[in-house]
N, C-alpha and C positions, 0 to 999 in steps of 0.2 A: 691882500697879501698873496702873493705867490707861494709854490708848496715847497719852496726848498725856503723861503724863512720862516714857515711854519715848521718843517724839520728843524730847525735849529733851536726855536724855541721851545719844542718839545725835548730835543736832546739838552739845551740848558733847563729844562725843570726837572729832567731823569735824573742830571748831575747835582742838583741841588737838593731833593731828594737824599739818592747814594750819602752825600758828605754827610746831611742831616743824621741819617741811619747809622752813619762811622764815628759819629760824637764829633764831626766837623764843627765848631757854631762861628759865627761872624762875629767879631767884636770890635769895635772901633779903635783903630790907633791911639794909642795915646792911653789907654784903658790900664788899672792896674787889677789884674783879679787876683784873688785868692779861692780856689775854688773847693770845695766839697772835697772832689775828687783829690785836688794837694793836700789836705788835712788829712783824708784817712791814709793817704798814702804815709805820710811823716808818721801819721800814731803808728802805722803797721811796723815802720822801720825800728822806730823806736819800741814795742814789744817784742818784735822781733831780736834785736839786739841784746835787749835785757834777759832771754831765756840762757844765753851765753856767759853770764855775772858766774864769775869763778873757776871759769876753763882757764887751763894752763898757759903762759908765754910760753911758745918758742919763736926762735928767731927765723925768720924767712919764713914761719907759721902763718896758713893760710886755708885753716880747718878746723872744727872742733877737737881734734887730737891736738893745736895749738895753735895758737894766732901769737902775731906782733903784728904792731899800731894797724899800719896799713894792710897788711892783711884782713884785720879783723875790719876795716869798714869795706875791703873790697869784696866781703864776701858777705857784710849786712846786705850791699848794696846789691851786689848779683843776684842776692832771694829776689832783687826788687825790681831788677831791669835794668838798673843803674850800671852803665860800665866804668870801672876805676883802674888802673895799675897797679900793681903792685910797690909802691914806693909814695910815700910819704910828701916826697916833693914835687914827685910829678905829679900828686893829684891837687897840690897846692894849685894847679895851674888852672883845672879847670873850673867851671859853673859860673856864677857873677860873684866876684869878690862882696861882701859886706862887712859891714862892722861888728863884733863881737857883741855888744848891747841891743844889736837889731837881730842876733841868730837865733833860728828856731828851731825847735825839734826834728832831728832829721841833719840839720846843717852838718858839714864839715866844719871842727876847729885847728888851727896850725900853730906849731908852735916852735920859735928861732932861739937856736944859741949858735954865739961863735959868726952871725950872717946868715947863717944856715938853718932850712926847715928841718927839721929834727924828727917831728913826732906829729900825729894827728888823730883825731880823737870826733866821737859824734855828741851831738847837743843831744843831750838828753830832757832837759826843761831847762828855761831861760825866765827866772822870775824876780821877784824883790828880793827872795831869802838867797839867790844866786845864780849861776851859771853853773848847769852838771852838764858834767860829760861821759859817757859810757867809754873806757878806751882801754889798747891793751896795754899793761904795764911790765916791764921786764920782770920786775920785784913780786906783782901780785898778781898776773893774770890779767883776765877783763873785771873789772869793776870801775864803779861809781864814783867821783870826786868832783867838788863843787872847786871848781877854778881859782873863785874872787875868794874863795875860802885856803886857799891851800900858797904856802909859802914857796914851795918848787917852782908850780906851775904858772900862776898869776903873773909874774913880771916877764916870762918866756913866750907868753900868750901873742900870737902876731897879727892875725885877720881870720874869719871866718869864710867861707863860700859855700854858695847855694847851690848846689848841683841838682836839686828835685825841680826847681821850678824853671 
């Protein structure tokens, strides 16, 4: 071998290296992970969230002095790294769409009246006793309500999306 494809092999092991050391890893197409690193991230969101349980609505609120819907996940989410808008419907748009029975801790839930995204809300646990969500409510602030349990919310429920993974 000549010394300029030894340079180069050297500089592809330097670079393999670097990515190694940056949390680069190789994974095969077609792979689906669930990694470590996405679980504590979702627990974080979701204790994080929950330190907010009882802060006050307000409208266009987007702080603990007062939150509404979208506010309040776009500033769970900004603890997190996560960039959201400020609007309800615009964040319906992003992450991979899923199904409400498949959301997990962490997820965004959406919810329609009238045609229209209305409100959105974070998964709080997703189990057999139900679907919670953490979200901000005009009437009571941010708290807690299991979905499949509540007569409001349950029929208005539209899609969920994954915006962490």
């Amino acid at each position: 071998m000549n010394q300029s494809a030894w340079r180069w092999i050297l500089l592809l092991g330097i670079a393999i290296l670097v990515m190694k050391c940056k949390g680069y890893e190789s994974i095969p197409s077609g792979t689906k992970t669930t990694s470590s690193k996405s679980a504590k991230l979702r627990t974080s969101i979701v204790q994080f969230a929950e330190k907010y349980q009882g802060k006050s609505y307000k409208y266009g609120g987007s702080t603990p002095k007062g939150f509404d819907c979208s506010g309040f996940t776009l500033f769970v989410m900004k603890e997190h790294g996560i960039r959201l808008p400020h609007n309800s419907g615009a964040q319906s748009k992003l992450g991979k769409k899923i199904d409400p029975k498949q959301a997990q801790p962490g997820d965004l839930l959406f919810f329609e009246k009238q045609g229209r995204i209305f409100h959105v809300a974070l998964v709080k646990e997703n189990n057999n006793s139900g679907l919670y969500m953490i979200h901000g409510s005009s009437s009571r602030g941010i708290v807690v309500d299991n979905v499949y349990e509540n007569s409001y919310w349950k029929p208005k429920l539209k899609f969920a999306r994954n915006v962490i993974d």
